[in-house]
LODOLUM-787124 format. One record per residue: x negated, y negated, z negated of N, C-alpha, C, O, CB in turn; residue number from 1. Coordinates in steps of 0.1 Angstrom, whole numbers, padded with zeros to 4 digits. Glycine has a CB too. Layout:
LODOLUM-787124
+-------+-------+-------+-------+-------+-------+-------+-------+-------+-------+-------+-------+-------+-------+-------+-----+
!    nX !    nY !    nZ !   caX !   caY !   caZ !    cX !    cY !    cZ !    oX !    oY !    oZ !   cbX !   cbY !   cbZ !  nr !
+-------+-------+-------+-------+-------+-------+-------+-------+-------+-------+-------+-------+-------+-------+-------+-----+
!     X !     Y !     Z !     X !     Y !     Z !     X !     Y !     Z !     X !     Y !     Z !     X !     Y !     Z ! NUM !
...
+-------+-------+-------+-------+-------+-------+-------+-------+-------+-------+-------+-------+-------+-------+-------+-----+
//
This chain:
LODOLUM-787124
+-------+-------+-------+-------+-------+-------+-------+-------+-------+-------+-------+-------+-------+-------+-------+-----+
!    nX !    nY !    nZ !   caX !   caY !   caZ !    cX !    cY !    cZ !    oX !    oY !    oZ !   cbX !   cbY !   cbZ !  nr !
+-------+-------+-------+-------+-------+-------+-------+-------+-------+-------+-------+-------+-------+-------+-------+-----+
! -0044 !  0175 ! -0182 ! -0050 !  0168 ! -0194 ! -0057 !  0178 ! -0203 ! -0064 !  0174 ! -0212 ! -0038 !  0162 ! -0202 !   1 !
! -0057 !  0190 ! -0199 ! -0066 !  0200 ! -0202 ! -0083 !  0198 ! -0200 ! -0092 !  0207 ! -0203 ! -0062 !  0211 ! -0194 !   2 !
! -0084 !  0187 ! -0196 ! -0102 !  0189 ! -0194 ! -0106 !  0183 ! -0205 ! -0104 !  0173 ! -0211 ! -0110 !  0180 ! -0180 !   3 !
! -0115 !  0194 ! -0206 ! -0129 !  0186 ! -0218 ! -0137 !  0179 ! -0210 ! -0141 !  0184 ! -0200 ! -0140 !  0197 ! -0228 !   4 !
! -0141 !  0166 ! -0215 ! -0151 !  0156 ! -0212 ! -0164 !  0156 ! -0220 ! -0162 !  0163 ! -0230 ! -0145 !  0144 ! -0212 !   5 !
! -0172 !  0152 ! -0221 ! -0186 !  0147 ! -0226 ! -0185 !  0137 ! -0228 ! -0174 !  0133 ! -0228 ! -0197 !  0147 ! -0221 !   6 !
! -0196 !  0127 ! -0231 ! -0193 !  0114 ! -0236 ! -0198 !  0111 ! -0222 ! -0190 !  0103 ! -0216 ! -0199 !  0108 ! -0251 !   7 !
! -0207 !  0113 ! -0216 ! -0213 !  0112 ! -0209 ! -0207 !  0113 ! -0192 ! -0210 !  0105 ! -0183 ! -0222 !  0120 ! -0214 !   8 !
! -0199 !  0125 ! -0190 ! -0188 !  0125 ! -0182 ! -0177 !  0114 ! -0178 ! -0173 !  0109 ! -0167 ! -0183 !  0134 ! -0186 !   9 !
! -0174 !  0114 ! -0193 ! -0162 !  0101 ! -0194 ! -0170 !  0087 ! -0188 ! -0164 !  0082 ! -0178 ! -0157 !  0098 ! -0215 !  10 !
! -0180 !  0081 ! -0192 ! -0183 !  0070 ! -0192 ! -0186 !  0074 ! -0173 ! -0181 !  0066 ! -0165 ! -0194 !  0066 ! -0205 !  11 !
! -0191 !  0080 ! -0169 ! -0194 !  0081 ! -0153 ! -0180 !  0083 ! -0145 ! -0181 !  0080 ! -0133 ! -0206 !  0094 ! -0149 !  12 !
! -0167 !  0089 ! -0149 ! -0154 !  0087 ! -0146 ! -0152 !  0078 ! -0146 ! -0146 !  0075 ! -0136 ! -0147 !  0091 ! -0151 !  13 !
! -0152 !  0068 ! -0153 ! -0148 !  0049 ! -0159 ! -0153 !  0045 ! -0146 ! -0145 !  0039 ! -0139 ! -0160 !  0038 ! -0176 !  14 !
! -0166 !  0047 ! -0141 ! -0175 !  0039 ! -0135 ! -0172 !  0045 ! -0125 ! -0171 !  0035 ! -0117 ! -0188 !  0039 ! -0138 !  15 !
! -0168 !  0058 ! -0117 ! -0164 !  0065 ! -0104 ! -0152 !  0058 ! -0101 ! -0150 !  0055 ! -0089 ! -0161 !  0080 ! -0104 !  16 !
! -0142 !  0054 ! -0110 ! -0127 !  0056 ! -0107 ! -0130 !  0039 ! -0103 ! -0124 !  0036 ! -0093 ! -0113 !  0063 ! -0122 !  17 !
! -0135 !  0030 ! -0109 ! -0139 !  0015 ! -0107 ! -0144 !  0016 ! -0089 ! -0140 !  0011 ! -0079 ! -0154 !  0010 ! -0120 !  18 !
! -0154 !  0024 ! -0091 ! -0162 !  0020 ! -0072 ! -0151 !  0032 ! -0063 ! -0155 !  0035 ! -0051 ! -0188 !  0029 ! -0070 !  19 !
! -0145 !  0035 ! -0065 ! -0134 !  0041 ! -0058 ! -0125 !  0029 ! -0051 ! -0125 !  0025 ! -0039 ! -0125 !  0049 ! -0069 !  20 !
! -0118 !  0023 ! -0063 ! -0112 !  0012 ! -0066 ! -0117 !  0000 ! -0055 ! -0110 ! -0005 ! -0046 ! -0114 !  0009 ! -0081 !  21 !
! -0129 ! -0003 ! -0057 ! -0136 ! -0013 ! -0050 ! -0136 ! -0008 ! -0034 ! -0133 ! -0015 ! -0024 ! -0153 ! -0014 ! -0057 !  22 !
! -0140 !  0006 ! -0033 ! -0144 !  0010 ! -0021 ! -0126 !  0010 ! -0015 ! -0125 !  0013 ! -0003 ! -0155 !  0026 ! -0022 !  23 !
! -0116 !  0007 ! -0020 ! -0101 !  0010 ! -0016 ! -0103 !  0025 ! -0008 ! -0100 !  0026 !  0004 ! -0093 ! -0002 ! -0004 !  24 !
! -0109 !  0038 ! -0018 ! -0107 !  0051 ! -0017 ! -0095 !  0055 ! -0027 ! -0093 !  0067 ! -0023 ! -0119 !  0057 ! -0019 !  25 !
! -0091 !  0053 ! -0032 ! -0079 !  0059 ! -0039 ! -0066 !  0055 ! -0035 ! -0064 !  0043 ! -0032 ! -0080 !  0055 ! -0051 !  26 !
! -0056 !  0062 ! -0034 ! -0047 !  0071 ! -0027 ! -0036 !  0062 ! -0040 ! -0038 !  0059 ! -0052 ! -0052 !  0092 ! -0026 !  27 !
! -0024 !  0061 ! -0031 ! -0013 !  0057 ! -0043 ! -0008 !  0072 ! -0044 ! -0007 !  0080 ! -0035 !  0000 !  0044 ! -0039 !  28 !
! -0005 !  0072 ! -0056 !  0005 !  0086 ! -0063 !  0015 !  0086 ! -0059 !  0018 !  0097 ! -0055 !  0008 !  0087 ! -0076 !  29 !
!  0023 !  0079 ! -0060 !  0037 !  0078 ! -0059 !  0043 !  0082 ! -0042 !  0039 !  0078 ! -0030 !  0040 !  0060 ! -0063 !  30 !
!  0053 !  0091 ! -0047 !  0057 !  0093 ! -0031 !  0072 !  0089 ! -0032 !  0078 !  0092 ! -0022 !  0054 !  0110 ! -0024 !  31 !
!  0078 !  0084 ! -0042 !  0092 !  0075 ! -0043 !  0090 !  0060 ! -0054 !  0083 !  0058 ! -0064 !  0106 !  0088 ! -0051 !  32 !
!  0097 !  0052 ! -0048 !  0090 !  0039 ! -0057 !  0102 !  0042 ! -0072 !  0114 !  0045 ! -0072 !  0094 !  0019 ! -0046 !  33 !
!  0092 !  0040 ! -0085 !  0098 !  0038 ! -0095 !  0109 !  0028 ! -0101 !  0115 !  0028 ! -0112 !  0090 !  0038 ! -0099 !  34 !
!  0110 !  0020 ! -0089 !  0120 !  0011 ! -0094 !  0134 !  0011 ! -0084 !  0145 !  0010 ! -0090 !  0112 ! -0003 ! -0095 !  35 !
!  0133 !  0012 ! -0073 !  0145 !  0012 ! -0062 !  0148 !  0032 ! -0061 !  0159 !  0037 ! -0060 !  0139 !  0002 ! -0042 !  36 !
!  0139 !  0037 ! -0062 !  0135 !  0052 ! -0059 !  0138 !  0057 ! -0043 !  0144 !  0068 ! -0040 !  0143 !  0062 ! -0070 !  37 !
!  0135 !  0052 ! -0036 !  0135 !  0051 ! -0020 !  0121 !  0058 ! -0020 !  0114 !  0061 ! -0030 !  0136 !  0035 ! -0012 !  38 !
!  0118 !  0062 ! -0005 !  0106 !  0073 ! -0006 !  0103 !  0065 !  0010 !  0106 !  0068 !  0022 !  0111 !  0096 ! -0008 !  39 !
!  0097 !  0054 !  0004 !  0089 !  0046 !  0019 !  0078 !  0055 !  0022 !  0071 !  0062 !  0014 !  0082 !  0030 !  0016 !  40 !
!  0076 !  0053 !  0036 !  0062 !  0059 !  0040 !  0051 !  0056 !  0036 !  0042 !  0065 !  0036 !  0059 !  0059 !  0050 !  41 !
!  0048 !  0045 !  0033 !  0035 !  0042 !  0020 !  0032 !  0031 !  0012 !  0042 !  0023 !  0012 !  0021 !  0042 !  0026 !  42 !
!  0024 !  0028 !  0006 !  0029 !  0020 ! -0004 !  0014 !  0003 !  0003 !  0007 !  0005 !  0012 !  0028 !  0031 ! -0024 !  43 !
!  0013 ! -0007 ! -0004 !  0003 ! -0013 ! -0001 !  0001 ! -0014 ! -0013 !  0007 ! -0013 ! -0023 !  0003 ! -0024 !  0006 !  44 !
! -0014 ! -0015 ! -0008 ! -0025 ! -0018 ! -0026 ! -0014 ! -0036 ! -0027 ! -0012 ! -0043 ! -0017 ! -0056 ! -0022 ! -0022 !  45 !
! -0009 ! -0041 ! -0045 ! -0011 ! -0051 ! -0046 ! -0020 ! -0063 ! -0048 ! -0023 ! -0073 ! -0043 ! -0006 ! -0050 ! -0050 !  46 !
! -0024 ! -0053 ! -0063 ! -0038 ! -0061 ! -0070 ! -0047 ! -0047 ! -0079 ! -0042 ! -0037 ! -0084 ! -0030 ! -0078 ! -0085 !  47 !
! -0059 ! -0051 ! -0077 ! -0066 ! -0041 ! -0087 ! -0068 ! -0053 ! -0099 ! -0074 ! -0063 ! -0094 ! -0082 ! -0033 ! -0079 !  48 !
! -0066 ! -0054 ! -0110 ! -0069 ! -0062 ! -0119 ! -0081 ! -0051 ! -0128 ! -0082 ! -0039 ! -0125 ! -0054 ! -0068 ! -0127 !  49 !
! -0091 ! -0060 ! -0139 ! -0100 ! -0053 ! -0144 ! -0088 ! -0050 ! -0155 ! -0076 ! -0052 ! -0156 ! -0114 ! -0060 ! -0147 !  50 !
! -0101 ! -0040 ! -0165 ! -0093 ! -0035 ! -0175 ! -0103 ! -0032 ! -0186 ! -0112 ! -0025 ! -0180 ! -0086 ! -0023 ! -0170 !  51 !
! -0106 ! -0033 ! -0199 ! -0116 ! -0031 ! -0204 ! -0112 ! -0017 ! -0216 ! -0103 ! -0017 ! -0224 ! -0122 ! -0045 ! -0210 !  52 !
! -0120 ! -0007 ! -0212 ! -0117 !  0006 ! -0216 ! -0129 !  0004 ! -0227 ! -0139 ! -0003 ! -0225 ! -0117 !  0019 ! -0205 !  53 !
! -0124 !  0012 ! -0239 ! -0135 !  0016 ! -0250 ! -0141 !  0029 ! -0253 ! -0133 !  0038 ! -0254 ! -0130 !  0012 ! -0263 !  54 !
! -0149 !  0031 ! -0253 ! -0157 !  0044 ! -0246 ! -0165 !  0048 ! -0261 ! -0172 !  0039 ! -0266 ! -0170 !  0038 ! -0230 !  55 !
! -0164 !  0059 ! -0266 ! -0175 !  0062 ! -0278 ! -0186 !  0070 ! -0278 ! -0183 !  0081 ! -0282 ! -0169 !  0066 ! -0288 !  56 !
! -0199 !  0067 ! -0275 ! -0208 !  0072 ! -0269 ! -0219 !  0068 ! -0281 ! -0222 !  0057 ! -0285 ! -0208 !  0067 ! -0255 !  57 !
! -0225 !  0085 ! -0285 ! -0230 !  0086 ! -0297 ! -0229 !  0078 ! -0313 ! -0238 !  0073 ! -0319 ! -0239 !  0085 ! -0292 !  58 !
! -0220 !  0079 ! -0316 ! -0213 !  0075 ! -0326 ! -0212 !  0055 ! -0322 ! -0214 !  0046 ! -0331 ! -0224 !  0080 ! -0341 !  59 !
! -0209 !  0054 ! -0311 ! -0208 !  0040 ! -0308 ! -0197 !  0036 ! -0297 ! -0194 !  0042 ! -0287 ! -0221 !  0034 ! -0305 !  60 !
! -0194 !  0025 ! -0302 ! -0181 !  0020 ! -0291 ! -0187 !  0009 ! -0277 ! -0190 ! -0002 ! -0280 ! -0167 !  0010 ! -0301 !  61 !
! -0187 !  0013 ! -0267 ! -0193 !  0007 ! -0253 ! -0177 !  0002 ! -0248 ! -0167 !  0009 ! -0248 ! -0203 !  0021 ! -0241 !  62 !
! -0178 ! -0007 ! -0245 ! -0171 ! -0016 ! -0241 ! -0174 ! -0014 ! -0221 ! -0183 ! -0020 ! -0214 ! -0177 ! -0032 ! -0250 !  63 !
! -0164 ! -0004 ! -0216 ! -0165 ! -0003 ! -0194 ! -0155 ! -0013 ! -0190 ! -0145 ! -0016 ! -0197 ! -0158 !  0016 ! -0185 !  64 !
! -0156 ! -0018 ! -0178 ! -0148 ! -0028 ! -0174 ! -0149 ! -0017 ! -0160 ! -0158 ! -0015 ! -0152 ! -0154 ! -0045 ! -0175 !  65 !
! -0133 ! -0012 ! -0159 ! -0130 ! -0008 ! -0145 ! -0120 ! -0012 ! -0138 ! -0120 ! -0024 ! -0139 ! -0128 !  0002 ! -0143 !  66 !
! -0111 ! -0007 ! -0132 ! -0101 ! -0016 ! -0126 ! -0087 ! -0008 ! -0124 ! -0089 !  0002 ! -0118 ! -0105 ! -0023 ! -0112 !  67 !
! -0077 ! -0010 ! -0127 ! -0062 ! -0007 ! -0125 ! -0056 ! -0012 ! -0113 ! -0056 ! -0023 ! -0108 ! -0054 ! -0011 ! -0135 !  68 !
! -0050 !  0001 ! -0110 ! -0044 ! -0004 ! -0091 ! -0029 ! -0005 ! -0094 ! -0023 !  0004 ! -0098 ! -0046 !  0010 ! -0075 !  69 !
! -0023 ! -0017 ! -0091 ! -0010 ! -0022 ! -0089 ! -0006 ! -0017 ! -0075 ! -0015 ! -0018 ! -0066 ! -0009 ! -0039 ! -0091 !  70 !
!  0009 ! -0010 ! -0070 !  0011 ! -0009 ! -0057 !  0021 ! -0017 ! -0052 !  0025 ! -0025 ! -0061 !  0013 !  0004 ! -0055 !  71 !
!  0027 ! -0019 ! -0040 !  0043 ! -0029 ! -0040 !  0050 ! -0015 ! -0031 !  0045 ! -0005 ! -0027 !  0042 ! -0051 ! -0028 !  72 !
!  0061 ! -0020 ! -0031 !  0071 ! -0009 ! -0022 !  0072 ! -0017 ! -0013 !  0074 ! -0029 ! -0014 !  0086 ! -0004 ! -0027 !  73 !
!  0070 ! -0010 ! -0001 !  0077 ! -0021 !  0013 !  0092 ! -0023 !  0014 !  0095 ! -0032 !  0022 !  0075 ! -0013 !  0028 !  74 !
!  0103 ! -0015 !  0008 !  0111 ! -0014 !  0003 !  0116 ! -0023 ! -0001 !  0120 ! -0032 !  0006 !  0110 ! -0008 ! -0002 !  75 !
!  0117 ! -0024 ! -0015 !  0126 ! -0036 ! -0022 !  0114 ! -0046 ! -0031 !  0118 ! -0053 ! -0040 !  0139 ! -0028 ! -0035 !  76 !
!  0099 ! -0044 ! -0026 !  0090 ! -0055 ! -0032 !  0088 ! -0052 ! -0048 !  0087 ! -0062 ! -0056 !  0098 ! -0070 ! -0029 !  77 !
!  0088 ! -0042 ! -0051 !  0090 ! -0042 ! -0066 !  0073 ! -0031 ! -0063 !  0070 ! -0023 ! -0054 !  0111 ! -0033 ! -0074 !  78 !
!  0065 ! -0034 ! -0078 !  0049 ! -0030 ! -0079 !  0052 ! -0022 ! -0095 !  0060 ! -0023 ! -0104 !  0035 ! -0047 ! -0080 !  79 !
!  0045 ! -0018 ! -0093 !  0040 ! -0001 ! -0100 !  0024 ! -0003 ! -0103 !  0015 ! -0007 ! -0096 !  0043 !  0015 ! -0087 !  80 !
!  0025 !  0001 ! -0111 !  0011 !  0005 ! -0121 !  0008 !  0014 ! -0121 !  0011 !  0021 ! -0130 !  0009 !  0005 ! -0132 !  81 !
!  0000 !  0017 ! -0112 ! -0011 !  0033 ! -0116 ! -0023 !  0035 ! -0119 ! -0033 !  0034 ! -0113 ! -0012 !  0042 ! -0108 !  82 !
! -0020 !  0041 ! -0136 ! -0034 !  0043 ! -0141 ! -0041 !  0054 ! -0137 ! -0036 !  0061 ! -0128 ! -0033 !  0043 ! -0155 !  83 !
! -0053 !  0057 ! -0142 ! -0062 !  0064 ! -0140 ! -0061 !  0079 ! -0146 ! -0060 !  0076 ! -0158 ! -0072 !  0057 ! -0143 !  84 !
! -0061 !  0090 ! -0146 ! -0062 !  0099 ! -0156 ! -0066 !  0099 ! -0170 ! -0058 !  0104 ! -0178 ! -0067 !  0105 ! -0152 !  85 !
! -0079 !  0094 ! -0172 ! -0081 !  0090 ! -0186 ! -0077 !  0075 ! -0194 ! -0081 !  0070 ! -0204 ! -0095 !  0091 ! -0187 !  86 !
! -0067 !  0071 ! -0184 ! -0059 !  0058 ! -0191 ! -0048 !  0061 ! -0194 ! -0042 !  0069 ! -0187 ! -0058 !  0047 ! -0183 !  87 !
! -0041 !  0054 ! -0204 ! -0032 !  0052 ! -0211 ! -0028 !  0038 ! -0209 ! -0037 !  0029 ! -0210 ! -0035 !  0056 ! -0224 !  88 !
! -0008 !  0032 ! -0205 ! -0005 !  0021 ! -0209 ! -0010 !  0016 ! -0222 ! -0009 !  0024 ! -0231 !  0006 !  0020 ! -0209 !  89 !
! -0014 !  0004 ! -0223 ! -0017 ! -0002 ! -0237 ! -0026 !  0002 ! -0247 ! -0030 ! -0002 ! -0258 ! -0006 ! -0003 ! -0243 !  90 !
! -0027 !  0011 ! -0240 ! -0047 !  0018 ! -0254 ! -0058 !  0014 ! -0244 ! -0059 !  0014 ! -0232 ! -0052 !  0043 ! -0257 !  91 !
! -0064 !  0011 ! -0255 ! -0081 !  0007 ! -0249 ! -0090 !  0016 ! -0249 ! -0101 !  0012 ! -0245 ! -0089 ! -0002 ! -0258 !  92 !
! -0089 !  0028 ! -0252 ! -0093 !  0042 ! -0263 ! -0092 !  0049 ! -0245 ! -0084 !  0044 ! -0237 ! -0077 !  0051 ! -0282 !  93 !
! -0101 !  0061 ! -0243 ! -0096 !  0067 ! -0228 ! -0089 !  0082 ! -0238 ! -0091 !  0086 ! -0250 ! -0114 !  0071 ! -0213 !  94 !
! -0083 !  0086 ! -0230 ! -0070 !  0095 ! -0231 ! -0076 !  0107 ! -0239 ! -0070 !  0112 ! -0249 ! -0064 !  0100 ! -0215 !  95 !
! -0091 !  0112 ! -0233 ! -0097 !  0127 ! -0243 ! -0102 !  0119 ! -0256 ! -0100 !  0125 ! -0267 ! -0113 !  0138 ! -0235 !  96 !
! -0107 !  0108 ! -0255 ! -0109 !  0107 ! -0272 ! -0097 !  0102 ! -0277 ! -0099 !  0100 ! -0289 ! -0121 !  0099 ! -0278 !  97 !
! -0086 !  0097 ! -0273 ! -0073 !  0097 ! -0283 ! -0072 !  0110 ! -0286 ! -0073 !  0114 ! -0298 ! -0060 !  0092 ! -0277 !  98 !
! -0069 !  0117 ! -0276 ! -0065 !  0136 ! -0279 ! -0073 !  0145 ! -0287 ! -0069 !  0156 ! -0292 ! -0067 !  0145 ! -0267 !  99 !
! -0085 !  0139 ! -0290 ! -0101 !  0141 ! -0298 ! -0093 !  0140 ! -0310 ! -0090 !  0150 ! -0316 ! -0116 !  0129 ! -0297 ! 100 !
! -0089 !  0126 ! -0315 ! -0089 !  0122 ! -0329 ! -0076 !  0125 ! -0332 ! -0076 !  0125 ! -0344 ! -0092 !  0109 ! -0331 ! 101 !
! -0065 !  0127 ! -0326 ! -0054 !  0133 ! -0327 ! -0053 !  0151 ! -0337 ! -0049 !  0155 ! -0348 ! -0052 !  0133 ! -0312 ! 102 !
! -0060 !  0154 ! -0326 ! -0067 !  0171 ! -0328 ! -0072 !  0170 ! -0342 ! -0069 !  0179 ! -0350 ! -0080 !  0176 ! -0317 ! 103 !
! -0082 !  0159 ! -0343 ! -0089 !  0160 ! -0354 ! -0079 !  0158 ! -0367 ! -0080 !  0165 ! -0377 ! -0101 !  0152 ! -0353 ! 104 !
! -0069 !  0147 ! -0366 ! -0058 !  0144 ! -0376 ! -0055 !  0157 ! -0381 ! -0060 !  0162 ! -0390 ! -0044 !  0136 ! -0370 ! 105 !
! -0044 !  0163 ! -0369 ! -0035 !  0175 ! -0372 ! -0045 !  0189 ! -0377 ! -0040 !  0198 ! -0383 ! -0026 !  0179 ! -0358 ! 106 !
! -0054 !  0188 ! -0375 ! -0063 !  0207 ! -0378 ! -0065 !  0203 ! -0394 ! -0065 !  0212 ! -0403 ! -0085 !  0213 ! -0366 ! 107 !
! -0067 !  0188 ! -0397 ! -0065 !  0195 ! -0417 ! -0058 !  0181 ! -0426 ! -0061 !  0169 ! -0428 ! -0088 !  0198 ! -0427 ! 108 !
! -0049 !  0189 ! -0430 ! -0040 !  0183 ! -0438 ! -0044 !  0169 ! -0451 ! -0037 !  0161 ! -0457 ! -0034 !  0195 ! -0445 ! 109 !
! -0053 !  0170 ! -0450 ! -0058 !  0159 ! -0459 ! -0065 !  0148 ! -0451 ! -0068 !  0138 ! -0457 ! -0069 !  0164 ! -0471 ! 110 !
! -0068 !  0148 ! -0439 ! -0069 !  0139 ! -0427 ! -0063 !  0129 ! -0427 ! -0050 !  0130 ! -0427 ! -0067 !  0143 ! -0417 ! 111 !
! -0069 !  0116 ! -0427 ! -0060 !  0105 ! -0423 ! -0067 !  0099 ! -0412 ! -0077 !  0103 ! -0408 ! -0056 !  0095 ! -0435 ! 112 !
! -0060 !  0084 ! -0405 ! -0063 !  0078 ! -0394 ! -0077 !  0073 ! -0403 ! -0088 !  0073 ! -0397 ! -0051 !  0066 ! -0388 ! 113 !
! -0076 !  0071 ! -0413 ! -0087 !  0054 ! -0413 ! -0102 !  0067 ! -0415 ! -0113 !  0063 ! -0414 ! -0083 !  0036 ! -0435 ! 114 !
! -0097 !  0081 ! -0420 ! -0112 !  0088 ! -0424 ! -0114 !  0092 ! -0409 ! -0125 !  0095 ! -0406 ! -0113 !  0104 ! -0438 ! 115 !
! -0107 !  0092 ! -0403 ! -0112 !  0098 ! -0383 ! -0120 !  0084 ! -0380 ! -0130 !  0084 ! -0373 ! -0093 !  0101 ! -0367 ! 116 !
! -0117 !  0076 ! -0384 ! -0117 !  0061 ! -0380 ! -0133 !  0059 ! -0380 ! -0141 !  0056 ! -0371 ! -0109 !  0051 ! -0391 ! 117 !
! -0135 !  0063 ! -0394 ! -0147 !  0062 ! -0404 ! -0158 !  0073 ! -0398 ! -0170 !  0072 ! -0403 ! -0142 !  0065 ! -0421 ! 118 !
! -0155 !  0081 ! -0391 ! -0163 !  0089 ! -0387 ! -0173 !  0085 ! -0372 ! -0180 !  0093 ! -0367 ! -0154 !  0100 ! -0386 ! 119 !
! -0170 !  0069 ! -0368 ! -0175 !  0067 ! -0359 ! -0186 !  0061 ! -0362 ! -0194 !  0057 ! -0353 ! -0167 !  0063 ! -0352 ! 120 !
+-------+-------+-------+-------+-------+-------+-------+-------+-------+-------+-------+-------+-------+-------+-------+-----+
//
């Protein structure tokens, strides 16, 4: 989670990790299932569902539609969610500009959410 991105980077990640997705080039992570924790030999794609990420690209918010891969266990039938590196459960925001505005909160004490907010 150490990488610096561009705005420009990020938004062609959105778009790589999507035709990955499509192309069924991406690899399940998981090498024990999160829910039974058995360590089946591999997992099946369930569903890729879309996902609409918010992207801030030159003081503006772009609206990417890529896709999240659900896996199942052959195991005990139970599916797992695996996001993408620059995804977060339940944020729309990708992961370096949460960590952006975060950073930006904490480095000065008179910082609040709504003036980071306001800076877009």
């Amino acid at each position: 989670m150490g990488i610096n991105y561009s705005e420009h980077d990020l938004l062609q990640q959105v778009k790589d990790y999507k035709q990955k997705v499509l192309n069924q080039a991406n690899a399940c992570i998981f090498s024990s299932c999160p829910k039974c924790h058995c360590k089946p030999s591999g997992f099946k794609l369930h569903e890729a569902r879309s996902r609409i990420f918010l992207v801030i690209v030159f003081n503006e918010i772009q609206k990417i539609i890529s896709l999240i891969t659900r896996w199942k266990c052959p195991i005990c039938g139970g599916t797992s969610t695996q996001y993408p590196e620059f995804a977060l459960p339940y944020k729309r925001y990708t992961l370096p500009q949460i960590i952006d505005f975060i950073s930006q909160y904490l480095e000065d004490d008179e910082q609040t959410y709504r003036k980071i907010e306001c800076l877009l």
